[in-house]
N, C-alpha and C positions, 0 to 999 in steps of 0.2 A: 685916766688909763687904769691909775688902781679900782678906782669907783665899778667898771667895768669888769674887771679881774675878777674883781669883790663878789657884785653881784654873779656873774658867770658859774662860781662857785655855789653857792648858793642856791642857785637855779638849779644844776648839777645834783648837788643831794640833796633838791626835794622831788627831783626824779625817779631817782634811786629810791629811795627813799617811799614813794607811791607806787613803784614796780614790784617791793619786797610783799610779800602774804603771809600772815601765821599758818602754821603746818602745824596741826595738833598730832601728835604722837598716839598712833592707836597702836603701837607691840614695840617694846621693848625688852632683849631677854640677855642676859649676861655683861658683862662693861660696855656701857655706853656712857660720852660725855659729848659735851657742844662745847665751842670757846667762846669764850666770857675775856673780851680781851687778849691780856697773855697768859690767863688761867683757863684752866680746863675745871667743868662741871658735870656729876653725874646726871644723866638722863634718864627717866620716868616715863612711866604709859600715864597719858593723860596733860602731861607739858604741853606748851607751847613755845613752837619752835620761829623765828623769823627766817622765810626762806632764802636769806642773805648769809642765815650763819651758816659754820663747819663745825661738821661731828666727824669724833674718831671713834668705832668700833673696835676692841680689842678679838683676841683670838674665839673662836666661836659664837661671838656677839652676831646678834642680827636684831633689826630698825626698820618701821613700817613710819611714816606718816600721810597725815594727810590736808589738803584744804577744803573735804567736801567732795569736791567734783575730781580731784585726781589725788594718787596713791603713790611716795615715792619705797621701794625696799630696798634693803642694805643686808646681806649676807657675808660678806669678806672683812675682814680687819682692814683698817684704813682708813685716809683721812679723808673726806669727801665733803666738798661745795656743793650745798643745796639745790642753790639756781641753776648750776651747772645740769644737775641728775633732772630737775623741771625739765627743760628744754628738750631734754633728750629720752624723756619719757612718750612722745607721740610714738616716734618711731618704733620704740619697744613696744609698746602696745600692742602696734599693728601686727607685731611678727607673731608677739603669744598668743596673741585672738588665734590666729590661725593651727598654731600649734596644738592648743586645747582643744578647738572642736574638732582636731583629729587624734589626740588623742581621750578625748570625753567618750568614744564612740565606745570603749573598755567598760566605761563607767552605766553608758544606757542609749543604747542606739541611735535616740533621738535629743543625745546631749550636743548643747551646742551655745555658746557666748554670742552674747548678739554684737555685732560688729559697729553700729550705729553709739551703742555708748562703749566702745573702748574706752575711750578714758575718764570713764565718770565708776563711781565706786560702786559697783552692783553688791550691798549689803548693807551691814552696819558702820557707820563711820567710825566706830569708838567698839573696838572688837572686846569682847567677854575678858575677863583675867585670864593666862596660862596657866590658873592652878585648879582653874575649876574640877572636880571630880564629877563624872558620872556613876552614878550608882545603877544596878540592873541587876535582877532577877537570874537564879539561874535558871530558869522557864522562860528566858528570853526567846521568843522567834529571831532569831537573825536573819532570816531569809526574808519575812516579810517587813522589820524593820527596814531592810536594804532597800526592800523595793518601794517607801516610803519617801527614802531616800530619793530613788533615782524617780519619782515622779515629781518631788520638788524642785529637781534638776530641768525635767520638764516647762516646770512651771516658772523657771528662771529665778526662781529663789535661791540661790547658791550657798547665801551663809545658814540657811533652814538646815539644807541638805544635810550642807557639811555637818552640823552637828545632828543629824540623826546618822550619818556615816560612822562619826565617833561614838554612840552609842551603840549600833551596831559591833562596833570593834571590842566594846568593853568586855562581847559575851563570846565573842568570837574565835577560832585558834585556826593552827595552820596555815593554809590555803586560803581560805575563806576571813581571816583576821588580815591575811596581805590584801586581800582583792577589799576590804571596810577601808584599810589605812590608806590604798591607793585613791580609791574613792572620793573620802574625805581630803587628801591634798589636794587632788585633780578640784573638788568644789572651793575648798580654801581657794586657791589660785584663782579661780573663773571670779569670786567675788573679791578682786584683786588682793587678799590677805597671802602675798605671796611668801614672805617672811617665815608663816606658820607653816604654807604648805612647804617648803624648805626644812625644815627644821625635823617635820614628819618625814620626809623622805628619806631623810639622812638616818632614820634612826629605823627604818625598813631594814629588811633581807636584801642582799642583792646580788639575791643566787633564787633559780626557781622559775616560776611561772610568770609570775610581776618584775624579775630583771629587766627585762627590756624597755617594759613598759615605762617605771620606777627611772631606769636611768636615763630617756629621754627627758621623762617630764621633768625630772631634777635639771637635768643640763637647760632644759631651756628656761629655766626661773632664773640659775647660779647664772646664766648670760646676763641676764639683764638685771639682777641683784648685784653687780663684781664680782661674783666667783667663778669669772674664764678659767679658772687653775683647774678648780674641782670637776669643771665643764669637760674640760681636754681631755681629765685624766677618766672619766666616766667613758666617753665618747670612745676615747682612741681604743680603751681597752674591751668595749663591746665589740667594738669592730674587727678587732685582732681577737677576741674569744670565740665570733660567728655567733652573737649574743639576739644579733639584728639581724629579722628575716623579712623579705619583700620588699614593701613600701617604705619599713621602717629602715631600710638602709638608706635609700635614700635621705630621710628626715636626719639622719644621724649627719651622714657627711654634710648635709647642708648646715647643722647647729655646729659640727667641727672647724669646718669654715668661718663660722664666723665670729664662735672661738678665740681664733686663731688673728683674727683682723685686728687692725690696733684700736 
């Protein structure tokens, strides 16, 4: 009977054990740690993570990884099971595909995620450092840089894009520097870097022309990042400003909702 017990064990975790996958860490931006036991360790772009362990993000922290073929992101402080966020990344997928190519339409009429790879990473697996600079000219076109942009968005290149967006934005002001940075997190997001596209939108105007736009495409990343807080509080408060006009109310009460679900 022990012999049995024994083996049954065994069997058990090497299950588990062949279920788990490395998650390589491509963004990493303020306290991040995984548990090591009953220690906690700092977390780096570039680690490798086993999708069995748990990370705690602290306050403004956010966490991108990946295995290749799918992307988990982490936006809210918290402690959070890997395998748990796997599982439940089809589902999100399916919702921001749809959210993006309506609102990509901002970005270039003919933008749009292809639905067939939701959940495979459309870019780089191993995203650029967050410190990169852009340098540019003050004789920069930004109008035709943009549209550089949005034909790579055509051509489903999304991480290209994005960073011809953010060069665009380097030369950019006003109006015209909102509608680069939009841009730019709208492509971050479509090549699942949804971490960064968060991170940009948070640091947007959110008064103006790209209000509306801006606090959609935030609320629907912070859903499926963990940050329903910051989701609610974007959402409830367009809706009660009259921030959302047409279609977009609809989208709004629909990301309130679900928000709002446990």
């Amino acid at each position: 009977m022990k012999r049995l017990l024994v083996a049954s064990i065994v069997l058990l975790v090497a299950v588990l054990s062949a279920a788990a996958v490395p998650l390589t860490v491509s963004w990493a931006d303020g306290k991040v740690d995984s548990q090591k036991g009953s220690a906690w360790q700092a977390v780096a772009m570039g680690d490798v993570l086993d999708s069995s362990a748990t990370v705690r993000l602290g306050s403004g922290a956010s966490l991108e990884l990946t295995d290749g073929k799918r992307k988990v992101s982490l936006t809210a402080a918290g402690t959070y099971a890997l395998d748990a966020l796997l599982k439940q990344g089809a589902v999100a997928s399916k919702n921001k595909a749809g959210a993006l190519d309506k609102l990509g339409k901002l970005v270039d009429p003919k933008a749009a995620t292809s639905t067939s790879t939701v959940a495979a990473v459309r870019g780089a697996a191993i995203e650029p450092t967050k410190d990169t600079v852009t340098w540019a000219s003050d004789s920069a076109d930004v109008s035709a840089i943009m549209e550089e942009g949005r034909q790579l968005v055509r051509d489903g290149d999304f991480t290209a894009a994005a960073a011809k967006f953010h060069e665009a934005a380097a030369s950019a002001e006003g109006e015209e520097l909102d509608s680069a940075q939009y841009a730019e997190a709208w492509a971050l997001a479509a090549s699942d870097s949804s971490a960064r596209a968060v991170k940009l939108l948070r640091g947007m105007a959110s008064s103006g022309t790209w209000a509306a736009p801006r606090a959609l495409l935030l609320a629907r990343l912070d859903i499926d990042s963990g940050a329903k807080a910051e989701a609610k509080t974007l959402i409830s408060s367009g809706l009660s400003g009259n921030v959302f006009v047409g279609d977009d109310v609809d989208l709004a009460k629909s990301l309130l909702s679900e928000a709002n679900a446990n």
